[in-house]
VEXKOLNU-259159 format. One record per atom (N, C-alpha, C): residue in three letters; chain; x, y, z; atom name. Coordinates in steps of 0.05 Angstrom, whole numbers, padded with zeros to 5 digits, m for minus. Example, Ala and Ser with C-alpha at 12.3 -4.5 7.8 and 13.67 -1.06 7.14 Angstrom:
VEXKOLNU-259159
res = ALA | chain = A | c1 = 00264 | c2 = m00114 | c3 = 00156 | atom = N
res = ALA | chain = A | c1 = 00246 | c2 = m00090 | c3 = 00156 | atom = CA
res = ALA | chain = A | c1 = 00264 | c2 = m00066 | c3 = 00156 | atom = C
res = SER | chain = A | c1 = 00257 | c2 = m00045 | c3 = 00142 | atom = N
res = SER | chain = A | c1 = 00273 | c2 = m00021 | c3 = 00143 | atom = CA
res = SER | chain = A | c1 = 00258 | c2 = 00001 | c3 = 00157 | atom = C
***
This chain:
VEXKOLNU-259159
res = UNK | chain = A | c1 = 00286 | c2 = 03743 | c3 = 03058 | atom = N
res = UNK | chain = A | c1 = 00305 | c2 = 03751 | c3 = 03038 | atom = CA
res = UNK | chain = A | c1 = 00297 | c2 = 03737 | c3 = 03012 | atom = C
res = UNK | chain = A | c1 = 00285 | c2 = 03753 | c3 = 02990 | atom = N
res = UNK | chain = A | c1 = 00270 | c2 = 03740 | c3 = 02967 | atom = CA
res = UNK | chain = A | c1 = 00293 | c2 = 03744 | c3 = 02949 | atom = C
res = UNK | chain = A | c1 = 00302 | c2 = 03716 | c3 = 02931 | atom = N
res = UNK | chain = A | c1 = 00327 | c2 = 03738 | c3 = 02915 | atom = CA
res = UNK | chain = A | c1 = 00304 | c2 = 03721 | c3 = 02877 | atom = C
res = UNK | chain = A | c1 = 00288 | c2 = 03732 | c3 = 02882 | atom = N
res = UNK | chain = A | c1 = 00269 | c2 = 03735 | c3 = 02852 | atom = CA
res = UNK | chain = A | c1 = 00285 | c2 = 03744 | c3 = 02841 | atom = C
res = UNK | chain = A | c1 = 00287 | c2 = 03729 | c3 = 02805 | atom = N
res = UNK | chain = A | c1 = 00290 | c2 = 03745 | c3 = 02784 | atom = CA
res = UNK | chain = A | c1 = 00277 | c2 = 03764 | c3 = 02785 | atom = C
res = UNK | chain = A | c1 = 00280 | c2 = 03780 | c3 = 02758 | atom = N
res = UNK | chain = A | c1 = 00269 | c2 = 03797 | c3 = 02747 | atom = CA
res = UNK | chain = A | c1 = 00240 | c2 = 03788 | c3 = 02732 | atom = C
res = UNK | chain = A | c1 = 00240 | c2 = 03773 | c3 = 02730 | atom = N
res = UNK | chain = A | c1 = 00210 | c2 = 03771 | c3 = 02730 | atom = CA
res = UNK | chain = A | c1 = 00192 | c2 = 03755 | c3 = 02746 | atom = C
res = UNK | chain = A | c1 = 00204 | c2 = 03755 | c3 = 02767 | atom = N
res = UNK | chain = A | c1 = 00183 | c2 = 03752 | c3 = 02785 | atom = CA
res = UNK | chain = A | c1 = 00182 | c2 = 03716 | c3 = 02801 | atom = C
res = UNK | chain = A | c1 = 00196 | c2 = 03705 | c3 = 02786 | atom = N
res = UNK | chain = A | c1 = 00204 | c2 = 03678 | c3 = 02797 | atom = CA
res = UNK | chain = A | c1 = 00222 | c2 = 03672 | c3 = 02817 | atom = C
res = UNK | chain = A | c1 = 00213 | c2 = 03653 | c3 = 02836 | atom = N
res = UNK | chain = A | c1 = 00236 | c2 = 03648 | c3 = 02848 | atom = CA
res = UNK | chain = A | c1 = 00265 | c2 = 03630 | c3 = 02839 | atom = C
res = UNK | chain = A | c1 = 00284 | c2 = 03641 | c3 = 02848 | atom = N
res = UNK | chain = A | c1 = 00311 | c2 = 03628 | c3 = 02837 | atom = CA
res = UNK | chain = A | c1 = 00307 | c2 = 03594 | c3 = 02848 | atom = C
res = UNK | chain = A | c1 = 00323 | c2 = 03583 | c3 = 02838 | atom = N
res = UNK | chain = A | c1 = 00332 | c2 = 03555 | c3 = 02839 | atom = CA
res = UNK | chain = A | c1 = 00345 | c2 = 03549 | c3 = 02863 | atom = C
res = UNK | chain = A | c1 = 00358 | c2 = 03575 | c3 = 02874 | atom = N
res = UNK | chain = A | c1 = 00373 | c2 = 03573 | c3 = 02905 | atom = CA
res = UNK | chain = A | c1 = 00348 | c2 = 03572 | c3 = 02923 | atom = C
res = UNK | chain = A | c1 = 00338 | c2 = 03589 | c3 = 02921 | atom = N
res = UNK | chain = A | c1 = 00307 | c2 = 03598 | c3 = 02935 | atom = CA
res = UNK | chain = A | c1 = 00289 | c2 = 03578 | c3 = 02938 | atom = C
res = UNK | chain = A | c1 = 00290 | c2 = 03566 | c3 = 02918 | atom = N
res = UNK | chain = A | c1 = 00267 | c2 = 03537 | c3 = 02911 | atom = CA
res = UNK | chain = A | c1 = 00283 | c2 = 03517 | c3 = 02936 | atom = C
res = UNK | chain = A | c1 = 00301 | c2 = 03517 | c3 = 02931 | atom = N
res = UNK | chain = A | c1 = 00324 | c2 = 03490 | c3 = 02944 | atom = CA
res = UNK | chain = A | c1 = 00314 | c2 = 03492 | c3 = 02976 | atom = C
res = UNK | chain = A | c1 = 00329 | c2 = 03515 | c3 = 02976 | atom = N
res = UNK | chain = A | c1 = 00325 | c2 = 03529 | c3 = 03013 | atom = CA
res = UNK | chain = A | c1 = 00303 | c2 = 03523 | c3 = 03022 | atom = C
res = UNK | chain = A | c1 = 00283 | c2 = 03534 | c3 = 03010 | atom = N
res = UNK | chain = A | c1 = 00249 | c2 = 03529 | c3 = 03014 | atom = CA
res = UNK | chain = A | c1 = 00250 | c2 = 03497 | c3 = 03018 | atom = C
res = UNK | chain = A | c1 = 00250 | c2 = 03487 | c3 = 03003 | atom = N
res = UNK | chain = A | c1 = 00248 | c2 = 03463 | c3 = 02999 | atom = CA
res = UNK | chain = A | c1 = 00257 | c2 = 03442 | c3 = 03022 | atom = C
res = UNK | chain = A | c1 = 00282 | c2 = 03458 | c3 = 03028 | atom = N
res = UNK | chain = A | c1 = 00296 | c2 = 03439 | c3 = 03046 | atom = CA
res = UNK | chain = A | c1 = 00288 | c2 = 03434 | c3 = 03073 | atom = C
res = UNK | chain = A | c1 = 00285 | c2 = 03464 | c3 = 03080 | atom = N
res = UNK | chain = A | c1 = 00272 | c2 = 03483 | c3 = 03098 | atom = CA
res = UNK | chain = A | c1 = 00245 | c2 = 03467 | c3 = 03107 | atom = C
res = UNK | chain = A | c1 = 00235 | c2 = 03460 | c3 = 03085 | atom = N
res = UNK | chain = A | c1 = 00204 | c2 = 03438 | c3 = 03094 | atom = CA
res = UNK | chain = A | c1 = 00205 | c2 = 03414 | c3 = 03102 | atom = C
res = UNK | chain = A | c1 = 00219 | c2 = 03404 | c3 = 03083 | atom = N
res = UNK | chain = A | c1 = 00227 | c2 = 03374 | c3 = 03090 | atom = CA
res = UNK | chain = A | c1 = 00238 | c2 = 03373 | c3 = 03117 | atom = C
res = UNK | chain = A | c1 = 00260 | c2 = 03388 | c3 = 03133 | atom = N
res = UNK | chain = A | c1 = 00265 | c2 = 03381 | c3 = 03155 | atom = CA
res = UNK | chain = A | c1 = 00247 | c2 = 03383 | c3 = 03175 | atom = C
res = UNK | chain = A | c1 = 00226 | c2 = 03402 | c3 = 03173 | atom = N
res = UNK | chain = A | c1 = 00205 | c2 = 03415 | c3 = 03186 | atom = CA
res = UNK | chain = A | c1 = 00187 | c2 = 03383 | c3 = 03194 | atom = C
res = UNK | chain = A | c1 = 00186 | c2 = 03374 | c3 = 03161 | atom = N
res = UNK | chain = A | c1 = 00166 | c2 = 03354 | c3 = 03164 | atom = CA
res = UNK | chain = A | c1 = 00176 | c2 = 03321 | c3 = 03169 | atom = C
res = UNK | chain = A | c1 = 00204 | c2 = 03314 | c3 = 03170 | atom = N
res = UNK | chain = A | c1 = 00222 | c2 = 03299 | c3 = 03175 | atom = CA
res = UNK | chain = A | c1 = 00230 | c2 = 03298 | c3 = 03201 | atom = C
res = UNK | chain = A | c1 = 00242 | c2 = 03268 | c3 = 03212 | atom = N
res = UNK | chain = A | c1 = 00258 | c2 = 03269 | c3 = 03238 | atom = CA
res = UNK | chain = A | c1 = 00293 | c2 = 03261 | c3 = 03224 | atom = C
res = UNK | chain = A | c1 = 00301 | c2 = 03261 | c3 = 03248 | atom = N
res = UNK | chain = A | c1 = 00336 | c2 = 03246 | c3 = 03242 | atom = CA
res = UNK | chain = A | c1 = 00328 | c2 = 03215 | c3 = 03230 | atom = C
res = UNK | chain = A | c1 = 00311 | c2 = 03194 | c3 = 03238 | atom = N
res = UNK | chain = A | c1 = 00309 | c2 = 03178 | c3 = 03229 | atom = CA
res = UNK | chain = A | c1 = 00310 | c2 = 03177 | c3 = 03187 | atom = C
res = UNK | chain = A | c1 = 00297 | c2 = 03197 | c3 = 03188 | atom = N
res = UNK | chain = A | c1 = 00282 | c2 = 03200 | c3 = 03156 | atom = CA
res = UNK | chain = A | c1 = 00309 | c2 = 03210 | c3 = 03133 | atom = C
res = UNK | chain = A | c1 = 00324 | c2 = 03221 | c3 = 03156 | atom = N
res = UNK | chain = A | c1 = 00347 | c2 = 03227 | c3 = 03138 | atom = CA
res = UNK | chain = A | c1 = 00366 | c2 = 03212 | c3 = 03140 | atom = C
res = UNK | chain = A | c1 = 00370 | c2 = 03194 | c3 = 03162 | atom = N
res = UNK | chain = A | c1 = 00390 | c2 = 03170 | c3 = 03158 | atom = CA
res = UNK | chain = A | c1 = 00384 | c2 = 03148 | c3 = 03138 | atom = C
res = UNK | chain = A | c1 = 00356 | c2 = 03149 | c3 = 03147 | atom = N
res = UNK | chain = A | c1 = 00339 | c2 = 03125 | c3 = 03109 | atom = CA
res = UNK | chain = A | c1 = 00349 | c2 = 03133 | c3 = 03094 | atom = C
res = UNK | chain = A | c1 = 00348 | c2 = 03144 | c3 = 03078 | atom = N
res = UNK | chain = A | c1 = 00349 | c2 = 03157 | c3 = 03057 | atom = CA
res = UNK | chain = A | c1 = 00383 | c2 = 03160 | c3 = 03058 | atom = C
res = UNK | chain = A | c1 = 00395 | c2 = 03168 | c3 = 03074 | atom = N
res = UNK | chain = A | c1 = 00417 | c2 = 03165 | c3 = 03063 | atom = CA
res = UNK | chain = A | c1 = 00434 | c2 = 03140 | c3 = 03057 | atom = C
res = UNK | chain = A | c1 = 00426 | c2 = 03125 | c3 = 03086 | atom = N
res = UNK | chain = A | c1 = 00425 | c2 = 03092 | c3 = 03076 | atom = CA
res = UNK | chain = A | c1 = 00424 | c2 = 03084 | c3 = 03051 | atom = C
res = UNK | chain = A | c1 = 00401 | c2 = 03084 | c3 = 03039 | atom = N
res = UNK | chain = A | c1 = 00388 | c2 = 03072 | c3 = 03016 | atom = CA
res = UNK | chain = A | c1 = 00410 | c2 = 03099 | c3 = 02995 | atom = C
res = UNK | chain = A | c1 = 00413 | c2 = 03119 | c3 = 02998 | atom = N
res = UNK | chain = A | c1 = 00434 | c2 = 03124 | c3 = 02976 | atom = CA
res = UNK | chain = A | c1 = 00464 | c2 = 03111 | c3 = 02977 | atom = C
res = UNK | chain = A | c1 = 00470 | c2 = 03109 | c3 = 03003 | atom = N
res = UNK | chain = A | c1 = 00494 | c2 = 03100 | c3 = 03000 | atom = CA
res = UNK | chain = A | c1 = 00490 | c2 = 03071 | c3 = 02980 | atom = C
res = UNK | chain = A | c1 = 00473 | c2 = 03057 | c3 = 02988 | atom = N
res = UNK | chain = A | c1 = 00470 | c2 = 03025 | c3 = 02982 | atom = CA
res = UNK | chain = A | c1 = 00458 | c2 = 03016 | c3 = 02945 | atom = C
res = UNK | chain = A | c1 = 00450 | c2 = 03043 | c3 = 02941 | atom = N
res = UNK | chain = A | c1 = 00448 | c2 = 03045 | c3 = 02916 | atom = CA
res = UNK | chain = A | c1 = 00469 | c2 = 03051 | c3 = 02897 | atom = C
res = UNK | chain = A | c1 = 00497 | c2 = 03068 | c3 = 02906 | atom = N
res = UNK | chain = A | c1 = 00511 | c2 = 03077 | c3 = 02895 | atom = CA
res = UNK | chain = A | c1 = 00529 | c2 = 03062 | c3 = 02897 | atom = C
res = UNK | chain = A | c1 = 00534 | c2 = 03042 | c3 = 02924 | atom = N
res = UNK | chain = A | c1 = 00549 | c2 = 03019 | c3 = 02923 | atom = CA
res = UNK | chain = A | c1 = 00547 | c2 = 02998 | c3 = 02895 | atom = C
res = UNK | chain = A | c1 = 00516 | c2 = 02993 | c3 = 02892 | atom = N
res = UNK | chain = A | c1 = 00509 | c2 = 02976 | c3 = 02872 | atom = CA
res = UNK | chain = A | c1 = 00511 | c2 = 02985 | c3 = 02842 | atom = C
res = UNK | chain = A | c1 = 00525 | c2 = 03002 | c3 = 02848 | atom = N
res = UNK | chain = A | c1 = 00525 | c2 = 03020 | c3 = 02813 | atom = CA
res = UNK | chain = A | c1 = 00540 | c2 = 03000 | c3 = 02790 | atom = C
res = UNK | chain = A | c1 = 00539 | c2 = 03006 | c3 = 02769 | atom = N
res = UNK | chain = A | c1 = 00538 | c2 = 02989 | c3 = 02736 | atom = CA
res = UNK | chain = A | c1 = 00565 | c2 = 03004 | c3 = 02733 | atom = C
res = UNK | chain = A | c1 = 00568 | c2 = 03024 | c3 = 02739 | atom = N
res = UNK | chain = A | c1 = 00591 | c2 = 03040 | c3 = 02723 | atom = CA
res = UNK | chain = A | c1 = 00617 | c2 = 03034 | c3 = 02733 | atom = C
res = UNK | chain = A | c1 = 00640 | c2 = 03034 | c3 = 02714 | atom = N
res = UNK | chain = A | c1 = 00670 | c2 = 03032 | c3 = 02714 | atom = CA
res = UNK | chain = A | c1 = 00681 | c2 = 03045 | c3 = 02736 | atom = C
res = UNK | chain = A | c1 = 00680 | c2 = 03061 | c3 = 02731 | atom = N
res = UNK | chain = A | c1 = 00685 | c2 = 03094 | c3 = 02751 | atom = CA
res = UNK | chain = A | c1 = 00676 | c2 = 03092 | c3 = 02784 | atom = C
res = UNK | chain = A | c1 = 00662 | c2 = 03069 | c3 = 02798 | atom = N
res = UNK | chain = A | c1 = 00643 | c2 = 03064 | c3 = 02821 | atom = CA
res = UNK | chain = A | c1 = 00622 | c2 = 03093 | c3 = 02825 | atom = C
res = UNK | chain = A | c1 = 00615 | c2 = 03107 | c3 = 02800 | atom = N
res = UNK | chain = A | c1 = 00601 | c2 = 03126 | c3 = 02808 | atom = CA
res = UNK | chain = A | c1 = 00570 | c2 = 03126 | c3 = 02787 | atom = C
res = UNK | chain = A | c1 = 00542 | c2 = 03133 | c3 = 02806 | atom = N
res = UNK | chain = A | c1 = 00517 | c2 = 03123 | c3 = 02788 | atom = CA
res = UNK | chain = A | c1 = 00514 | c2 = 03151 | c3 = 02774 | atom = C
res = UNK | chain = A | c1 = 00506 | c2 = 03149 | c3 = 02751 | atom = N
res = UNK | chain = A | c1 = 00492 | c2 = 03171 | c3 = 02733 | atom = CA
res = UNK | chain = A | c1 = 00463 | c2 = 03184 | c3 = 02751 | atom = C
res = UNK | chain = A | c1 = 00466 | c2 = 03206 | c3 = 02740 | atom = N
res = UNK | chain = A | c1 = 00435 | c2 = 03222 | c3 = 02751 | atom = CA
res = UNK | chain = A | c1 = 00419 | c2 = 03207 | c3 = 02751 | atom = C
res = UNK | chain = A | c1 = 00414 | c2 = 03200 | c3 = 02721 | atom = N
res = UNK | chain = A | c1 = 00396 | c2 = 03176 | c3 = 02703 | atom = CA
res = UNK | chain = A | c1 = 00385 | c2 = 03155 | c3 = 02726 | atom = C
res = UNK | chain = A | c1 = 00413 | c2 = 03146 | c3 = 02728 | atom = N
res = UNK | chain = A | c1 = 00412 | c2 = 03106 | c3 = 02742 | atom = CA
res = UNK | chain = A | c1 = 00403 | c2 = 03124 | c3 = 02771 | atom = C
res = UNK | chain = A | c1 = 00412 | c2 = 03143 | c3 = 02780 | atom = N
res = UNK | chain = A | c1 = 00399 | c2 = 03149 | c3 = 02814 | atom = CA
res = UNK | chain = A | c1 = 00369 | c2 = 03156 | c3 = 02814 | atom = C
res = UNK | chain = A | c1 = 00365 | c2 = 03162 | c3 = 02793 | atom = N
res = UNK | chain = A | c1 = 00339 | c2 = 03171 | c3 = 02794 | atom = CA
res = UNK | chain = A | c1 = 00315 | c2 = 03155 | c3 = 02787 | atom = C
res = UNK | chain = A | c1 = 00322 | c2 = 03131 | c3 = 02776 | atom = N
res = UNK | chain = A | c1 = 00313 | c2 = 03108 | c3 = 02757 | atom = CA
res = UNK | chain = A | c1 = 00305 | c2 = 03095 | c3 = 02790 | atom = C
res = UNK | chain = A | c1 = 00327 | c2 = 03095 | c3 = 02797 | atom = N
res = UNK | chain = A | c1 = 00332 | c2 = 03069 | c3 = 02822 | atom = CA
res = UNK | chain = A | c1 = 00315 | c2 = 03083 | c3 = 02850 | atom = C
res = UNK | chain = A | c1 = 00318 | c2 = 03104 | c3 = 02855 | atom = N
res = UNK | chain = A | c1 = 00303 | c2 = 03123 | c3 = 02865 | atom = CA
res = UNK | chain = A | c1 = 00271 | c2 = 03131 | c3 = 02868 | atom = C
res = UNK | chain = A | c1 = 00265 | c2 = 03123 | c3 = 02841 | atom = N
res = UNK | chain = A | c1 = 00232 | c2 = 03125 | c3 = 02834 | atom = CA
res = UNK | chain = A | c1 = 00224 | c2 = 03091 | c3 = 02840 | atom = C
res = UNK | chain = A | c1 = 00236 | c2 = 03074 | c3 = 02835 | atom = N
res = UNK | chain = A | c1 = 00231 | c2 = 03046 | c3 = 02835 | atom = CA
res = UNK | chain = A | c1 = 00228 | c2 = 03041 | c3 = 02869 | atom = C
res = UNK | chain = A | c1 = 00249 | c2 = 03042 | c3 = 02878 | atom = N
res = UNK | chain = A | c1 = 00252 | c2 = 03044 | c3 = 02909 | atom = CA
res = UNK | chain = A | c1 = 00219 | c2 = 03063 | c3 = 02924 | atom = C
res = UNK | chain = A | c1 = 00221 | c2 = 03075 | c3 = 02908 | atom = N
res = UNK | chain = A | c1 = 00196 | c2 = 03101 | c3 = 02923 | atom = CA
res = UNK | chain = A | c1 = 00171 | c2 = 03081 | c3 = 02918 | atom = C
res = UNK | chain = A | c1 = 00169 | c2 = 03073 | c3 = 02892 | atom = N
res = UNK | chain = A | c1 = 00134 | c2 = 03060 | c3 = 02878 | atom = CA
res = UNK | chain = A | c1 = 00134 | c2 = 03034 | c3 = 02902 | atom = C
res = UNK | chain = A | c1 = 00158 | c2 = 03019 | c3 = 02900 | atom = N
res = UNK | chain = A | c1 = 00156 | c2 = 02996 | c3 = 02928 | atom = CA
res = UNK | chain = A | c1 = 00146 | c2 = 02991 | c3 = 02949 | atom = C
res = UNK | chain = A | c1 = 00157 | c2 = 03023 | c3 = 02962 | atom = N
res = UNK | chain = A | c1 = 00147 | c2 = 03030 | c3 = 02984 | atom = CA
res = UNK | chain = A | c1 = 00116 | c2 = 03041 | c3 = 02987 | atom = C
res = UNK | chain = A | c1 = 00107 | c2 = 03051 | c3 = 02971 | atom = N
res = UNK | chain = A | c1 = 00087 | c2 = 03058 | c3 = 02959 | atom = CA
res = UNK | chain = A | c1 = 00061 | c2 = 03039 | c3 = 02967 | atom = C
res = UNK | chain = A | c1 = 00077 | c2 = 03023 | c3 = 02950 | atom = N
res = UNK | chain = A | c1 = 00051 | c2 = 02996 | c3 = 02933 | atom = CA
res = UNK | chain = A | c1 = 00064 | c2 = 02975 | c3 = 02960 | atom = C
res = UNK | chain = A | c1 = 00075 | c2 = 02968 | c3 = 02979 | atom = N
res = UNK | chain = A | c1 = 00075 | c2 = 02955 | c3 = 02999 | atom = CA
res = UNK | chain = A | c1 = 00071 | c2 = 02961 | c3 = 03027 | atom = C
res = UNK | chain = A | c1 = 00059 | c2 = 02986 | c3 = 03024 | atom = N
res = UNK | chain = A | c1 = 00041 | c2 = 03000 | c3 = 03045 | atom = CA
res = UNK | chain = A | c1 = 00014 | c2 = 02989 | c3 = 03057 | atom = C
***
């Protein structure tokens, strides 16, 4: 089920699905409890009034977290 614009791209829903669709493929249950871990524990630690992190600050904290893991490989 392709739901392409009109010109020929795939939609943003389509991208997602796909997307997700792989990652589980290429993921176990372990890989998704990380990761949710580490979001919960990042959003605990948030700056903001509100107890809630900006796109910004998740994605900041997110790429930092990732290079870590990375570079202590």
């Amino acid at each position: 089920m392709a739901n392409n614009n009109r010109d020929g791209k795939m939609s943003l829903e389509e991208a997602g699905r796909k997307g997700g669709e792989a990652t589980a493929r290429n993921h176990d249950k372990e890989f998704y409890q990380e990761i949710g871990q580490k979001g919960g524990e990042a959003r605990s630690n948030s700056d903001n009034d509100d107890g809630k992190m900006s796109r910004e600050e998740a994605g900041r904290k997110g790429g930092e977290a990732r290079a870590r893991q990375r570079r202590d490989k």
